[in-house]
N, C-alpha and C positions, 0 to 999 in steps of 0.2 A: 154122610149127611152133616156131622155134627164139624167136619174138618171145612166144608162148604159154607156155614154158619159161621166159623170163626175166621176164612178171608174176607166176606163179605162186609164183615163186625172192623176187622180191621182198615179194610178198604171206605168206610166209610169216616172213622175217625182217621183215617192220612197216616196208620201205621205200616209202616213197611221196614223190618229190618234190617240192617244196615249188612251190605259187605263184606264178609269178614277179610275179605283183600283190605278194603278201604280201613277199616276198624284198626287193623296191622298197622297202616303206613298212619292211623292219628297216633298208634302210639310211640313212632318214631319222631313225629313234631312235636308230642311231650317232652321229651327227651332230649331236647335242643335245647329245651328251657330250665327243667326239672334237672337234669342232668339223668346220668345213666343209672338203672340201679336207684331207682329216686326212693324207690319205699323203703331200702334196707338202714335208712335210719329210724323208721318206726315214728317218723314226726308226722309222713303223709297218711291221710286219712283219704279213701276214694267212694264216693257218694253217686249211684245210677239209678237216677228215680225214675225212669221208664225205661228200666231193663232189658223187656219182654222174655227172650230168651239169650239173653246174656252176650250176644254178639260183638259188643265192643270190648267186652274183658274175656273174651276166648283164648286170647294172644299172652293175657297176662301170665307169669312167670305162678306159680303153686304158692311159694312163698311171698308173693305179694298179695294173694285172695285172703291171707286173715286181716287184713288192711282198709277189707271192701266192705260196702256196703251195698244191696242190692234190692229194690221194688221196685214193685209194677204192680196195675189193678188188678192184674187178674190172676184168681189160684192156681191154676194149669200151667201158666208162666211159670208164678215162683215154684211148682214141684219141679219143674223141669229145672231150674237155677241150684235148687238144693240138692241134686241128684248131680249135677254137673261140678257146682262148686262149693263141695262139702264143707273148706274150709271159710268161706266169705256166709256174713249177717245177711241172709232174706229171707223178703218179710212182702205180705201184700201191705199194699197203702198206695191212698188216690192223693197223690201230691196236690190236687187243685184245688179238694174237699177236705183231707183229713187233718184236722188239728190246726186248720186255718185262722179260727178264733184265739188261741194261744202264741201261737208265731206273730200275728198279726197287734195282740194287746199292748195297748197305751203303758208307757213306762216297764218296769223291771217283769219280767215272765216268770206268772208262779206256777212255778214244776210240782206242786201237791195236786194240779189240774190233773183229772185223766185225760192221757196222750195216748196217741195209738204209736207214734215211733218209739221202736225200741230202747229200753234206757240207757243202755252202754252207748247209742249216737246220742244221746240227750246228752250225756256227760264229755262227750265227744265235743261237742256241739259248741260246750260251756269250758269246757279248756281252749286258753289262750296260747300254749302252746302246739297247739294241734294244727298242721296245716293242711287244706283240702285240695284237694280234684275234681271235682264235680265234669263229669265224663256224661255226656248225654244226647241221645237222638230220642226228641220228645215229637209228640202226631204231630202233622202238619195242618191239619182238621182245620177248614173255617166255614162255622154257621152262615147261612144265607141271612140277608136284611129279612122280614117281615115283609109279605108281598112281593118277594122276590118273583114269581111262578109257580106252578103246580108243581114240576119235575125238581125243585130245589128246597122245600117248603119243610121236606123231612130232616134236613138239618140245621133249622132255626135254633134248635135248644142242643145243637154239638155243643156247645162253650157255654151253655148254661152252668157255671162253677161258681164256687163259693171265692174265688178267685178273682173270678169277673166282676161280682160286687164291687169287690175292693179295690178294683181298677177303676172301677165308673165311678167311686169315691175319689180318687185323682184326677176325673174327666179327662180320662186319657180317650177317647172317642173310640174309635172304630176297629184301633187296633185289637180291643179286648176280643173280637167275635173271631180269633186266631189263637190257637190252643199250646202253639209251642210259646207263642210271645206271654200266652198264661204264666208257661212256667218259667222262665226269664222274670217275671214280674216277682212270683216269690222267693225264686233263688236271690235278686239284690236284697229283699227285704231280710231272709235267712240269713245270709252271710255277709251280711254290712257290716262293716271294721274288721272283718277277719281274716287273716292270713289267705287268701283263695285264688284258685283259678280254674276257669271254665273252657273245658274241652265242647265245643256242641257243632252237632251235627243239625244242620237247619237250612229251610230257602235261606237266601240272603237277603229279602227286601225289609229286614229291620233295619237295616243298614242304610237304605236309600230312597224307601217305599213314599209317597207321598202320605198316606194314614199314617204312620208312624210316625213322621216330625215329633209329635209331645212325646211321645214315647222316648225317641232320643234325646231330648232335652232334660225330660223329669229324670228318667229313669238309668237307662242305659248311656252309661258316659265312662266305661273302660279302658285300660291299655290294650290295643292290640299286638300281641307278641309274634302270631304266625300264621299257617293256614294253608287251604289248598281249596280247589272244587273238583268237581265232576258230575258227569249228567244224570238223571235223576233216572233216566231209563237203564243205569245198572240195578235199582233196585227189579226184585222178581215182582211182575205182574204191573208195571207202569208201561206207559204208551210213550215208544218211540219216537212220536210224529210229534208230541207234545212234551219233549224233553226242557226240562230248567236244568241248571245248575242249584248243585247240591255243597253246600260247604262245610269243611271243618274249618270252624276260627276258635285260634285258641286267645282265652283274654285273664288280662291280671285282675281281679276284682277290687285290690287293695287300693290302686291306684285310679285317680278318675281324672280322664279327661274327653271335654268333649269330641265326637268322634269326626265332627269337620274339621278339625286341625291337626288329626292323625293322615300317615299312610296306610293306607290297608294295601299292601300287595301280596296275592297271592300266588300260589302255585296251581297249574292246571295239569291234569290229570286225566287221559283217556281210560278205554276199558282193562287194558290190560295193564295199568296200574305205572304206565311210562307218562315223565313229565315230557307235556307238548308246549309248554311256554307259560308265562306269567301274565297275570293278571290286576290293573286296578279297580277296586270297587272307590268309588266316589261316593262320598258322604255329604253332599250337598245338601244346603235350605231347601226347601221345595220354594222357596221363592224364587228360586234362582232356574225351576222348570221352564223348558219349553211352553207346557200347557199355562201357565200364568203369565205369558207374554201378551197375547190378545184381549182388550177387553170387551167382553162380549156385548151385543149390543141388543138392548131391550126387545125381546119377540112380543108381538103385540097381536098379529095379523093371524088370522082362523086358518090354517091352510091344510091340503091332507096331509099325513106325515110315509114315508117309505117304511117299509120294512125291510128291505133289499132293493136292489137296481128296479124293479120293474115291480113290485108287491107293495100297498100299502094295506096299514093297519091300523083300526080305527079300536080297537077292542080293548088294547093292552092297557095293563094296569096305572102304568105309568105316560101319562100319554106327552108326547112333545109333538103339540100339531099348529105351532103358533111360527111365524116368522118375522122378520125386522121390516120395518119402512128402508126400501131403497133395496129390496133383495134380490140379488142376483143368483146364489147358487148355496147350496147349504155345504160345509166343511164338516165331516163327520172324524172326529180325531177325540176317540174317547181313550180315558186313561195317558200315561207321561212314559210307559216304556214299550219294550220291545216286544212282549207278549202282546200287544197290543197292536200290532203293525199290521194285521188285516182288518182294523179297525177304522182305516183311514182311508176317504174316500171322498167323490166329488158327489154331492147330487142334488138332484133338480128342485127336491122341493126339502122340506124338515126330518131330521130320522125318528124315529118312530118312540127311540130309547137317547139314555141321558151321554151325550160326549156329541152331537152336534151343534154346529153354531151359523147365524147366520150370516150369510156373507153379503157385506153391504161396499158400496165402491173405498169408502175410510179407509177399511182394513180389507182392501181385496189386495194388496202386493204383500203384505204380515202374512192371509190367508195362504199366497201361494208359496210363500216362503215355508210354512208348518208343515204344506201335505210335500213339499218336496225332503224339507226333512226328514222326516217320518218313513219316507216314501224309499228313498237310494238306499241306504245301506243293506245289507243281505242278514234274515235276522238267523241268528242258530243258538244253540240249546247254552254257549258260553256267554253270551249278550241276551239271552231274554228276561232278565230283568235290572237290564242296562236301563238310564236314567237317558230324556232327551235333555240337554242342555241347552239354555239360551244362547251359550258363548259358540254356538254353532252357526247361531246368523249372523256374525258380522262378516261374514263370506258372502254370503249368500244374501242380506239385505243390500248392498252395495252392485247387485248384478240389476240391469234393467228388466220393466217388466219382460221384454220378447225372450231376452235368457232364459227368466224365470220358465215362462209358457213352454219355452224348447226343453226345459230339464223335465218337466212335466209330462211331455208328449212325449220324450222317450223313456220314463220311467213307462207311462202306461203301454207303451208297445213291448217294454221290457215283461210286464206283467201277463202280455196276452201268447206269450210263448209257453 
């Protein structure tokens, strides 16, 4: 019972341990950078604040584990750490909550404060000559808005952290209710000016997501050194049908630059740990989305709204039951990527929930330009959370409408097979 307790506990905060195939091959892309043997000058220091059970430093070499450092929230974790790797520091501690107020204080940090991290990292922390690693596959957890629905309601307060405060003191928006970009948030704060680099295991939509913009800008503006993905259904107990890509990106913390003006290529990587090709992630404005191309035009008009092809819905919390002067057909194109691509659709009257628009003769050739794009490409587990770009319509704005209509009418017979 109590092992059914502790997937459920996990599954709900987005822990899922990592690979030890995959955990192997991040630390062969350290080692491209780091060089080989990187700890046996005793300069590196290795830092795993959501440990759980130790799965990315399994691979590490004996005499590198007195170099480690290792926590996670929960006891049962760290006994299983301390029993595995006798020689490496661990220690429970809530990276989101503990010692927040300290890390976080205006000007010089006074260390006669009681701290929960241990003193030997404190003193770690405070050498200038110490250089880090920080090695990490943090939850993927994100609390639902407020009034999201009944069945999502239970994780409104997942990212309720001491963390998230301190984000919303940056108005950095939306992105705080995501629990890995938490800790991203106090890793730059921790290690600002310090020799560092960050190995992490995470979705990649910090990188491209449209809520993150400020985040990139404020916050996150590193070197990208290397990296790889894979699908997200290697982890034990995720759903195949709804695979993302899962990346290791390794970055230099010392060095800042914005990440629109970097390459990020990575490497791809099936199940059985064989490279099947390369990959760009694009770090674009969101201004420069697909979804910011249309501007939407004033709904004014009472009308019912669908909840599917043939269902409407009058009840929901959120209601969009209003349509434009001049309406022809409602465009339902919610969200800017690829996870999103049964999201798009033609219909009769307003959708029910927020990503419809209405379609008025102005932008009825824009409108069919968005569901065609949207629509063609085939989406899979390496592209779902690919970005739509604008620079996709100058193909496809320059075709008449009857083109447009034809690519449409055999996307939808495409879809009916």
């Amino acid at each position: 019972m109590s092992e059914k307790i502790d997937e459920n506990r996990k599954r709900f905060l987005g822990e899922f341990f990592t690979p030890v195939n995959f955990a192997r091959k991040a630390l062969e892309y350290i080692e491209k950078v780091l060089g080989k043997n990187w700890w046996t000058s005793g300069q590196y220091r290795l830092w795993d604040m959501a440990a759980g059970t130790g799965n990315l430093e399994y691979y590490l070499p004996i005499e590198a584990l007195k170099y480690c450092y290792l926590s996670t929230i929960y006891k049962e974790d760290i006994d299983y750490c301390v029993k595995l790797f006798p020689e490496a520091t661990c220690f429970q501690y809530d990276y989101l909550n503990d010692d927040v107020e300290n890390v976080f204080a205006n000007g010089k940090i006074d260390y006669e404060k009681t701290w929960k991290l241990p003193e030997n990292l404190r003193k770690d922390l405070e050498n200038p000559e110490i250089k880090w690693l920080i090695l990490i596959n943090p939850p993927y957890a994100t609390s639902q808005k407020a009034g999201a629905g009944s069945k999502t309601e239970i994780k409104q307060d997942v990212s309720d952290t001491k963390i998230r405060k301190m984000m919303h003191k940056e108005y950095l928006g939306e992105v705080s209710r995501e629990l890995y970009v938490q800790f991203l948030f106090r890793i730059h704060k921790e290690f600002e000016n310090k020799n560092a680099f960050l190995g992490l295991f995470s979705k990649i939509n910090f990188i491209n997501a449209n809520n993150n913009q400020k985040f990139r800008d404020k916050i996150f503006h590193f070197i990208f050194e290397n990296g790889f993905i894979f699908s997200s259904a290697n982890f034990s107990g995720t759903s195949k049908t709804n695979a993302f890509p899962v990346g290791f990106l390794f970055w230099n913390l010392k060095i800042h630059q914005k990440l629109e003006s970097q390459k990020i290529e990575i490497d791809i990587f099936n199940e059985k740990i064989e490279k099947i090709g390369c990959k760009n992630i694009e770090a674009a404005d969101r201004k420069q989305f697909l979804s910011k191309w249309i501007k939407r035009p004033a709904a004014t008009i009472i009308f019912p709204p669908l909840s599917s092809a043939i269902s409407f819905k009058f009840n929901n919390k959120d209601t969009r039951n209003r349509i434009a002067d001049g309406f022809l057909i409602s465009l339902m194109c919610a969200g800017n990527d690829f996870q999103s691509q049964n999201q798009t659709a033609l219909l009769s009257a307003p959708g029910a929930s927020a990503g419809a628009l209405s379609v008025i003769p102005e932008i009825f050739e824009k409108s069919m330009v968005v569901h065609a794009v949207r629509r063609i490409p085939k989406a899979t587990w390496m592209n779902d959370r690919d970005q739509f770009f604008q620079q996709i319509k100058k193909f496809l704005t320059n075709l008449s409408p009857i083109a447009l209509f034809g690519i449409c009418f055999l996307i939808l017979i495409t879809l009916r097979r």
